[in-house]
C-alpha positions as CSV (number, residue, x, y, z in Angstrom):
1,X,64.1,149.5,24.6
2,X,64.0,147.0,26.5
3,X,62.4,145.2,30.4
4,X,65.4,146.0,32.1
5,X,65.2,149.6,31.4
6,X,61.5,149.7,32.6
7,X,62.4,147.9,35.6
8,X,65.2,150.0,36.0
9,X,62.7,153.5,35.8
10,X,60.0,152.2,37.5
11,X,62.1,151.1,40.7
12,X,63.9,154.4,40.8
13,X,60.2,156.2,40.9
14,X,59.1,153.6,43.4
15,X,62.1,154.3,45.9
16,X,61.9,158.3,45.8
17,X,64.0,159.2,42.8
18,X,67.1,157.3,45.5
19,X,69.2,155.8,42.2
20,X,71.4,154.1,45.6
21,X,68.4,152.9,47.0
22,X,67.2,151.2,43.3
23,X,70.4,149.9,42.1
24,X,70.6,148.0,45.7
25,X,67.3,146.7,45.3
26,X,68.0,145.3,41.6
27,X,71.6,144.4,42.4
28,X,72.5,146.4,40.2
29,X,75.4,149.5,40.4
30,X,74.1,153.2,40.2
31,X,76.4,153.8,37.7
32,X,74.6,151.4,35.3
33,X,71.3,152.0,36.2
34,X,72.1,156.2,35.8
35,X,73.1,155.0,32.1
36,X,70.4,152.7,31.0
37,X,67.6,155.3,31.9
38,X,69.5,158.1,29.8
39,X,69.9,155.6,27.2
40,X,66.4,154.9,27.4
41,X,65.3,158.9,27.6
42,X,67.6,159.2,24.3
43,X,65.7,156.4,23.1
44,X,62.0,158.2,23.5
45,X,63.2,161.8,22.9
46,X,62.2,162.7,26.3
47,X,63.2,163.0,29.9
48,X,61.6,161.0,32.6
49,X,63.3,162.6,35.4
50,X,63.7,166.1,36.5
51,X,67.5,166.5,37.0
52,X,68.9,169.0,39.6
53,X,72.9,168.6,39.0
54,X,73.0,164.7,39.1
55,X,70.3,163.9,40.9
56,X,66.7,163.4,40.3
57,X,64.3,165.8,41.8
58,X,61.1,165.4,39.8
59,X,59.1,163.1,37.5
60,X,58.1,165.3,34.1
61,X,54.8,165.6,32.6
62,X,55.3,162.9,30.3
63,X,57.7,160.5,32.4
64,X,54.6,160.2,34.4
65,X,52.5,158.8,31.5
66,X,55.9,156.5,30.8
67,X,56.4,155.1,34.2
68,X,52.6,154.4,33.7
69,X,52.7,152.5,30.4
70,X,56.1,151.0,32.6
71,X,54.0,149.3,35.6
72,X,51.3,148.0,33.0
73,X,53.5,146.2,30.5
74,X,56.0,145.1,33.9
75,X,52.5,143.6,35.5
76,X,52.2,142.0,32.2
77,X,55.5,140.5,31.9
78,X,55.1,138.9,35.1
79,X,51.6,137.6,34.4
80,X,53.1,135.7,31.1
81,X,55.5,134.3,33.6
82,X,53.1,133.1,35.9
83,X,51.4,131.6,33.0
84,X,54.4,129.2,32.0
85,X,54.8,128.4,36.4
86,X,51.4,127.4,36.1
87,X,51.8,125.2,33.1
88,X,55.1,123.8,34.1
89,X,54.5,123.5,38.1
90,X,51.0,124.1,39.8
91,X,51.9,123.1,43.4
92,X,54.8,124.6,43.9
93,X,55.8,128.5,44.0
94,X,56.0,131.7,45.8
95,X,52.3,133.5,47.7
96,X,53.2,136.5,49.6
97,X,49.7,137.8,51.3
98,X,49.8,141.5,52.8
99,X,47.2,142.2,55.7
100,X,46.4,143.6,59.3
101,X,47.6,142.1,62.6
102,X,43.9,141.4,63.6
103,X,43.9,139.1,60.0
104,X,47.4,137.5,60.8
105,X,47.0,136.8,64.6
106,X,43.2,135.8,65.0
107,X,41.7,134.6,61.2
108,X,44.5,133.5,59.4
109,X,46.3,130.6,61.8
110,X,43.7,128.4,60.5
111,X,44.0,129.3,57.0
112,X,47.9,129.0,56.6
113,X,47.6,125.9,58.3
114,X,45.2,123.9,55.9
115,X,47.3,126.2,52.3
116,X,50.1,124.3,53.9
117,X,49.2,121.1,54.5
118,X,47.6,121.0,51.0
119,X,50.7,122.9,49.4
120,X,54.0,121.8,51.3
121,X,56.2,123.2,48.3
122,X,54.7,126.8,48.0
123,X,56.9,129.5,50.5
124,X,54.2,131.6,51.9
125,X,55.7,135.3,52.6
126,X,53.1,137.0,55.4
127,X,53.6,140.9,55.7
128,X,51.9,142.9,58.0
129,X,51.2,146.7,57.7
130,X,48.6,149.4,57.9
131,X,45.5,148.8,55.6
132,X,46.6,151.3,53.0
133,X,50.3,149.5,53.0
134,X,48.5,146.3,52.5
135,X,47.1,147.5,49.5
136,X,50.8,149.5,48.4
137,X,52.2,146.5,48.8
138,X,50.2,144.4,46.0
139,X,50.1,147.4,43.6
140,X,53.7,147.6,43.8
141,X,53.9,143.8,43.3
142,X,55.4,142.9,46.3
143,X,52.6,140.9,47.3
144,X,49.5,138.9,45.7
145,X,47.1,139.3,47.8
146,X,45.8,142.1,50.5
147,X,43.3,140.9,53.1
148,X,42.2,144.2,54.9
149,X,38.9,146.1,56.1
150,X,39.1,149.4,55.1
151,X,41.7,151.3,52.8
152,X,40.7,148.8,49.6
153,X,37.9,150.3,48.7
154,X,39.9,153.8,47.6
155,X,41.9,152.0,45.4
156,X,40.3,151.7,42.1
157,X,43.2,149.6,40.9
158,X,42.5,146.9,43.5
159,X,39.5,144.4,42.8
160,X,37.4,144.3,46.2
161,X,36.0,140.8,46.7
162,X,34.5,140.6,50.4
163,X,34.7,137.5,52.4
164,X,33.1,138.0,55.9
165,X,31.6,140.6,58.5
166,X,32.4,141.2,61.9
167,X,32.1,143.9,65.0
168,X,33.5,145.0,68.4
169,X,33.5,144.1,71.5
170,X,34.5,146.0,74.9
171,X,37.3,144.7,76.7
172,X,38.0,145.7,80.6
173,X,39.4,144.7,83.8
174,X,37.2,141.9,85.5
175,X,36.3,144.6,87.8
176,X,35.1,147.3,85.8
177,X,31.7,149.1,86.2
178,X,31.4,149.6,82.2
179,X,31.3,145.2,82.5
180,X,27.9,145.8,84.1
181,X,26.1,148.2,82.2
182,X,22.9,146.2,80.7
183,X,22.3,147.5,78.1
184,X,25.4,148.6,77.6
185,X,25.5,152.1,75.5
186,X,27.8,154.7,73.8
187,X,27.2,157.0,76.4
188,X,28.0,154.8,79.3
189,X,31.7,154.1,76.8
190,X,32.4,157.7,76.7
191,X,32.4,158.0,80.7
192,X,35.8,156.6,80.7
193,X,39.3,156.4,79.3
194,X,39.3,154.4,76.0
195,X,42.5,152.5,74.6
196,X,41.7,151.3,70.7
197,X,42.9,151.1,67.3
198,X,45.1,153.5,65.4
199,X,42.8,155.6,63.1
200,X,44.4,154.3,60.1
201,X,43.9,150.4,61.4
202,X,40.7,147.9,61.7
203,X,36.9,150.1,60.7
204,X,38.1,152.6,63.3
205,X,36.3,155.4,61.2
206,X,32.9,153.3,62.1
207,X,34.0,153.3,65.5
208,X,34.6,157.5,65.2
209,X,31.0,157.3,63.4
210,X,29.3,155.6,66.0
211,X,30.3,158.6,68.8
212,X,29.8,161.5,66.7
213,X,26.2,160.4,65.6
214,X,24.9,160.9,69.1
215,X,27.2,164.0,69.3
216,X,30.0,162.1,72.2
217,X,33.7,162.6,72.1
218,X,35.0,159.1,73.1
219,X,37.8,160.1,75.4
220,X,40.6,158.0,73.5
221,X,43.7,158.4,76.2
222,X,46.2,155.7,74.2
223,X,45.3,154.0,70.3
224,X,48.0,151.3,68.9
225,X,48.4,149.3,65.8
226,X,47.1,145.8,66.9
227,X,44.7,144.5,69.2
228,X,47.0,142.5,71.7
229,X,49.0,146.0,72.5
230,X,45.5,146.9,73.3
231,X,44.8,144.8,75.0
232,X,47.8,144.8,77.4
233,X,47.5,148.1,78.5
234,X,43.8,147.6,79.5
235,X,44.9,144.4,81.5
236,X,46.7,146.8,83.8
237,X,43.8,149.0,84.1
238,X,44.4,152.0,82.1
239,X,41.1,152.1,80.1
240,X,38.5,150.4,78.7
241,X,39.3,148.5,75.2
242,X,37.4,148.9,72.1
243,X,38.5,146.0,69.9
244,X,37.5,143.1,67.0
245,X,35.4,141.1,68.7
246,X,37.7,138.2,67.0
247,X,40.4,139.3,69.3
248,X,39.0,138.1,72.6
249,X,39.1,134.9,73.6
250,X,37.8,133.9,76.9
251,X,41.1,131.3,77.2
252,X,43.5,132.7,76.8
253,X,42.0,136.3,77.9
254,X,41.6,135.7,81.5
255,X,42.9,138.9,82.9
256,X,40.4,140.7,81.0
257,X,36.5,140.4,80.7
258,X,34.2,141.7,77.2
259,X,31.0,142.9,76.7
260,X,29.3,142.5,73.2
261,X,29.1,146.1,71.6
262,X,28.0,144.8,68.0
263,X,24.6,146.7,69.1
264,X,26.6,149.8,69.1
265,X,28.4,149.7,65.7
266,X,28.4,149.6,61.9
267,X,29.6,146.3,61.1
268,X,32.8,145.9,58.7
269,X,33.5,143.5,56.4
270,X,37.0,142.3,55.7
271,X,38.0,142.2,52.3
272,X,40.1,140.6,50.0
273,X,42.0,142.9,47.2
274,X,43.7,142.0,43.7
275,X,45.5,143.9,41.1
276,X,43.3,144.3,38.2
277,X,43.7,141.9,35.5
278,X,46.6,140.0,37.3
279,X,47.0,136.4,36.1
280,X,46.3,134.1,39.5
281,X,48.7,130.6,40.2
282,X,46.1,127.6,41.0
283,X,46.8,127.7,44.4
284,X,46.0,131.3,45.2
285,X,42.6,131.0,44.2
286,X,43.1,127.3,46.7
287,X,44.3,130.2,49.4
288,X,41.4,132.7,48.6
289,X,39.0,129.9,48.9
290,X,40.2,128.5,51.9
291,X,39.6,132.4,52.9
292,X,36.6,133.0,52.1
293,X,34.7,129.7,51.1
294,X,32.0,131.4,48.9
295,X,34.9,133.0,46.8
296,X,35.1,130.5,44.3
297,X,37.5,130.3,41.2
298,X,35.0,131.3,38.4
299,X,34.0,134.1,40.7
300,X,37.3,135.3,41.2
301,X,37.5,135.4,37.4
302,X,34.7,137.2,37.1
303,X,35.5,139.8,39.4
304,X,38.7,140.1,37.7
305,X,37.3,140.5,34.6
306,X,35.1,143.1,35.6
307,X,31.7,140.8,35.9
308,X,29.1,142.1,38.9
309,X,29.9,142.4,42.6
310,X,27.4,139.6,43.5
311,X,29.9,137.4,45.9
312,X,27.6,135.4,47.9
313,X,28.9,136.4,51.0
């Protein structure tokens, strides 16, 4: 028994039961990665897989618990790691963040800017997905850090450190009547076309919350992943934009004009999510900090320790 085998089962799980598609990943041939996880069944006395032929179709009752016990003592592996990089180099190194396009186009400029002048030698990786791949991404490992608003809090793996609070704004041609309603209201919203966020993307179940507490049905005509799609399609007109308030800026937004609507709804707070347990580099906590200045080190500790939820934000 050995890491290579649990690498080996754990990446076949994580790609579908595809052996191809997990061999290519490990650079590694199918061939050998078929024999190492029958080596490694032989080994335990039972099967991981569920084999139709020669493929795999299913994961069996105990090769769940396995690839379980896998990920946990894989995690681990890596944290020892991280522990000798830390001891041996703590400016240099690898930080991969996962997060929303609202995060990476209109928060985190400023952030990456000052990680990188203060860390030249660590490669910053910056993926971008829906909230709930944000949070995939770190359990899976591929990334350190997930900076989203919703989707963390369902993952009890994940430890939930919040870091600020923000609302919406409405977003409309120069023109529009819905630019001169005072006060401006939910009702007076629903009169037109709306253009906003995917429902999977940026607190737009708050947004859904908002409408259905005075009984309206918004009538959303076009939704998108990020805010400047949004906002291009309500530049020529074809609805009124209900957006992160963040993502309007009177400079370089001159096509369009906003109206506060943080009257209107729930605010959300952005948050920032961590594998239980994982073992941190120096300068991520430097990056979370930068983040979220109330986030200190010993508090990030704590959290990851399982100490209270009192953040200071």
């Amino acid at each position: 028994m050995n890491l290579q085998q649990l690498r080996y089962i754990h990446e076949v799980a994580r790609r579908g039961l595809n052996v191809s598609e997990a061999a290519e990943a490990l650079f590694t041939s199918q061939p050998g990665v078929s024999k190492q996880i029958r080596q490694f069944e032989a080994e335990l006395g039972v099967d991981i897989f569920v084999r139709h032929g020669k493929r795999l179709v299913d994961v069996t009752a105990p090769g769940r618990q396995v690839l379980a016990i896998a990920e946990r003592m894989l995690r681990d592996a890596d944290n020892l790691r991280q522990v000798g990089d830390e001891f041996t180099n703590e400016v240099a190194g690898d930080l991969s963040i996962a997060t929303t396009h609202t995060q990476a186009r209109y928060v985190l400029p400023r952030v990456i800017r000052d990680f990188m002048q203060r860390f030249p030698q660590v490669k910053l990786s910056l993926h971008q997905g829906s909230p709930r791949q944000v949070c995939d991404m770190v359990m899976s490992g591929e990334a350190h850090i997930a900076i989203a608003t919703e989707a963390i809090a369902e993952y009890d793996e994940l430890v939930m450190l919040p870091c600020y609070q923000w609302n919406r704004c409405i977003v409309a041609a120069p023109r529009h009547p819905i630019l001169k309603e005072h006060p401006l209201t939910l009702e007076a919203i629903a009169r037109y076309p709306v253009i906003t966020y995917d429902d999977a993307f940026t607190g737009r179940s708050l947004i859904n919350k908002a409408f259905l507490g005075r009984g309206l049905r918004p009538n959303v005509v076009l939704t998108a992943l990020d805010s400047d799609v949004i906002k291009t399609y309500v530049a020529m007109d074809l609805g009124i934009g209900i957006v992160a308030r963040m993502a309007y800026d009177a400079a370089t937004d001159k096509a369009l004009g906003m109206a506060d609507a943080s009257h209107l709804f729930e605010s959300s707070t952005t948050r920032v999510g961590l594998r239980r347990n994982a073992y941190l580099r120096g300068y991520v906590y430097a990056f979370i900090e930068l983040f979220a200045p109330h986030l200190t080190r010993r508090m990030v500790d704590v959290a990851l320790a399982g100490g209270g939820e009192d953040y200071g934000m």
